[in-house]
C-alpha positions in Angstrom: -17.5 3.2 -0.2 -19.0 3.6 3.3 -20.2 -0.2 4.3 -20.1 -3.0 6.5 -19.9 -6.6 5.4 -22.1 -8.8 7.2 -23.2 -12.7 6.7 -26.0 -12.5 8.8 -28.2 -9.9 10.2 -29.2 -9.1 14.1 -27.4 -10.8 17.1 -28.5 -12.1 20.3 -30.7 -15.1 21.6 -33.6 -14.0 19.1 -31.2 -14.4 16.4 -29.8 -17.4 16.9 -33.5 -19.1 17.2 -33.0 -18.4 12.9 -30.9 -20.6 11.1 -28.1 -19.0 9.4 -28.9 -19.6 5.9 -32.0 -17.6 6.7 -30.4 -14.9 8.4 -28.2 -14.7 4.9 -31.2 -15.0 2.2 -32.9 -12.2 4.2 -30.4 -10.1 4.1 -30.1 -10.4 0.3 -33.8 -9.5 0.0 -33.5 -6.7 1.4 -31.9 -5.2 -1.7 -33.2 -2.9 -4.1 -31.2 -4.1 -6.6 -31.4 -7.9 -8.9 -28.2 -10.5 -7.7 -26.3 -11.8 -10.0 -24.8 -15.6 -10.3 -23.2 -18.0 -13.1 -26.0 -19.0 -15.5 -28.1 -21.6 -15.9 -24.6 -23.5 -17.9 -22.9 -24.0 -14.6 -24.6 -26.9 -12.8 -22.4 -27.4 -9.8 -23.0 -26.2 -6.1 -24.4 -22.7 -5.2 -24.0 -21.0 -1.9 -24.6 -17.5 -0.3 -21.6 -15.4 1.1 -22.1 -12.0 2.8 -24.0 -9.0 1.9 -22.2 -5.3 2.8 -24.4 -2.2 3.8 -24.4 1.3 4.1 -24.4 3.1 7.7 -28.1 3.4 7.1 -28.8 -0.2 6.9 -29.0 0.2 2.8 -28.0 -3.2 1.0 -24.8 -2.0 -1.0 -23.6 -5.2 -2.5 -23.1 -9.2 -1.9 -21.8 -12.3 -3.2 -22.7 -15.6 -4.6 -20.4 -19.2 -4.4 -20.6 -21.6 -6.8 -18.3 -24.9 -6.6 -16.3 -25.5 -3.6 -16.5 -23.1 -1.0 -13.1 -21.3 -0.6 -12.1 -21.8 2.8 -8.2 -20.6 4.1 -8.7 -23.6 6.7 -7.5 -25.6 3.2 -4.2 -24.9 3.6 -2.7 -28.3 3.2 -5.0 -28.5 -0.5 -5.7 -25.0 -1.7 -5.0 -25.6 -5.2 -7.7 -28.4 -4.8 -10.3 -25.7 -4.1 -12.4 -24.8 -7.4 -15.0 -21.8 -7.2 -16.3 -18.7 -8.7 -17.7 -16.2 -6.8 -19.8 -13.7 -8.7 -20.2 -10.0 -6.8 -23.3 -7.6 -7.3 -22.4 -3.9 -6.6 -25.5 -1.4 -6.8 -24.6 1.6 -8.8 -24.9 4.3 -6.8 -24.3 8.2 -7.6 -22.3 10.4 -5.3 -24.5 11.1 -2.1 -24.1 12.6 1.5 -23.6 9.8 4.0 -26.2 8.2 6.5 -25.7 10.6 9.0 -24.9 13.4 6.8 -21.0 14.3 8.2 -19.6 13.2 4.8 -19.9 12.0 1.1 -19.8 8.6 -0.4 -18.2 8.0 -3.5 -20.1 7.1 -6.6 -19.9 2.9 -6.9 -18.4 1.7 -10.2 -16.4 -0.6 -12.3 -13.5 0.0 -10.4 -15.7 -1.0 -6.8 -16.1 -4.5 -8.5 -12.8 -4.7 -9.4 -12.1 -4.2 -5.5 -14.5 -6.3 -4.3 -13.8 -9.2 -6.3 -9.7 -8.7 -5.4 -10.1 -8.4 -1.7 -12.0 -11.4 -1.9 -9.7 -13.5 -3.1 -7.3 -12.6 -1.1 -9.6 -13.7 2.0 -9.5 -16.9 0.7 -5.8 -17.8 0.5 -2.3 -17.2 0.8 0.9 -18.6 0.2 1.7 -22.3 1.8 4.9 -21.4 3.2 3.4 -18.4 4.6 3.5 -18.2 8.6 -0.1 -17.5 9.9 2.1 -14.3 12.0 3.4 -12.7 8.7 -0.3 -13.4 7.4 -1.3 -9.9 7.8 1.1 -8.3 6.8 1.2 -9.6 3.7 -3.0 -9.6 3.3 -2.2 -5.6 3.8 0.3 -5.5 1.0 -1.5 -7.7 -1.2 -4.8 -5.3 -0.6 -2.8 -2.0 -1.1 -1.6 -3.8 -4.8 -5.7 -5.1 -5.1 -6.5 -1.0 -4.3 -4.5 0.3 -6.7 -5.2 -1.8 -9.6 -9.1 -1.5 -9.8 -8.5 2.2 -9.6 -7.0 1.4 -13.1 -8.4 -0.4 -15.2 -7.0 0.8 -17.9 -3.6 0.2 -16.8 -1.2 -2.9 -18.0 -2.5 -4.9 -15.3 -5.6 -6.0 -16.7 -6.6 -7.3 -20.2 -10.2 -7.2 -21.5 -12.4 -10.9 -21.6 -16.0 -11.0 -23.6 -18.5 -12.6 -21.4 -22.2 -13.2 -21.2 -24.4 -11.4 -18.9 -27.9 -12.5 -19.0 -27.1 -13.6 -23.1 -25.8 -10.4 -24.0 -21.6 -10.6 -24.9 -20.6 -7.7 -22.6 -16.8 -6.7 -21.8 -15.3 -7.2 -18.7 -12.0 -6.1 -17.3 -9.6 -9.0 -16.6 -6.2 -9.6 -14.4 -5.3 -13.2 -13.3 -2.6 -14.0 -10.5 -0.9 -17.0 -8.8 -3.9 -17.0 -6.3 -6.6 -17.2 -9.3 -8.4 -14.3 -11.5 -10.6 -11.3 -11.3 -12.7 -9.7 -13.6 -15.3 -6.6 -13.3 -17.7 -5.2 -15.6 -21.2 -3.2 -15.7 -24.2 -5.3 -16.3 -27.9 -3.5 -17.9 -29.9 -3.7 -14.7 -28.3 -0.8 -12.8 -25.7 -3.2 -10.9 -22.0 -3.4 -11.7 -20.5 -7.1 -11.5 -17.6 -8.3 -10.3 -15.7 -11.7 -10.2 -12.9 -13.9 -8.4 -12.4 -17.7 -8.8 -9.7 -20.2 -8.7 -9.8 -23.9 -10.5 -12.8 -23.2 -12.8 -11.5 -20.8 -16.1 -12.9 -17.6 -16.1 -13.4 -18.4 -20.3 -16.7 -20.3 -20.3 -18.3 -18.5 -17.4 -21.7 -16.9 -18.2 -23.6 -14.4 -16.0 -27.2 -14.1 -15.0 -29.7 -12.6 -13.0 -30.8 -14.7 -10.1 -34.4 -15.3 -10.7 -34.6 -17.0 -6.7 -32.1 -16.7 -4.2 -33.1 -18.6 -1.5 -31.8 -21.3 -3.9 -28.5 -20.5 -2.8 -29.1 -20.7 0.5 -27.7 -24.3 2.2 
């Protein structure tokens, strides 16, 4: 999937006149495409992450905190850090690329999946890990993310019945020493994906965001 992740949207002296949070919600409404979050169940914090967009400037997909947000700066507490971060993916078909020298590949299940993994992985590593072997290991531990939401059938994964807007829906479902992810397809022409670490994956519920400047800090 051709995109690039991106937390806020122009640069420069105009931009920075705009607080970030705006810069953020803005970006989110420029999808075509409802975001997703924890339902109206989970009371804690919510807070915006980064939207990811096509060479064209087309909003691909984004993210949406809830609890503590996950910060690799915690390295002295990371077990004390206790979030769920719920990914929107628009389904797309197989189309020619922006500038028409290539072909994207059709957005699925499996896109969530990789979303979701990579994600936690930005957000920790091992204590005892030197920030020089950090790298490395981010790039092994992506390659293993890669090939396991390519295969979601596979014996790394187990399946988990959730809720997405009140409706039990089945979701793929792996957990590590760094936390869980799960992926799944939701009815509103999105496929969801999901990575946390201190709050159980078990009593999560999903649902359409109905405002999402209410995110925004």
């Amino acid at each position: 999937m051709e995109t690039t992740s991106r937390a806020s949207g122009e640069s420069g002296p105009a931009a920075q006149s705009v607080p970030d949070e705006r810069r953020a919600v803005d970006g989110y409404l420029l999808a075509a495409f409802p975001w997703y979050g924890l339902d109206e169940a989970y009371t804690g914090p919510r807070w915006l992450m980064q939207v990811g967009t096509a060479a064209d400037g087309t909003v691909e997909h984004g993210s949406t905190g809830h609890g503590d947000e996950p910060s690799i700066k915690n390295e002295s507490l990371p077990d004390s850090q206790r979030f769920a971060v719920v990914v929107t993916v628009a389904s797309r078909p197989v189309r020619s690329s922006a500038d028409g020298t290539g072909v994207l590949e059709a957005t699925s299940v499996s896109t969530a999946a990789w979303l979701a993994g990579s994600g936690l992985l930005s957000c920790t590593w091992p204590q005892e890990m030197e920030r020089a072997l950090r790298q490395d290991w981010l790039d092994q531990q992506t390659g293993v993310a890669w090939e396991l939401a390519d295969d979601l059938d596979g014996p790394g994964w187990s399946g988990l019945t959730l809720p997405v807007d009140g409706v039990p829906t089945e979701f793929h479902y792996r957990e590590s020493e760094y936390g869980w992810v799960l992926a799944g397809s939701a009815q509103e022409g999105v496929h969801i994906g999901a990575y946390g670490r201190g709050l159980s994956a078990y009593g999560l519920g999903f649902s359409v965001v109905k405002d999402i400047a209410g995110y925004a800090h």
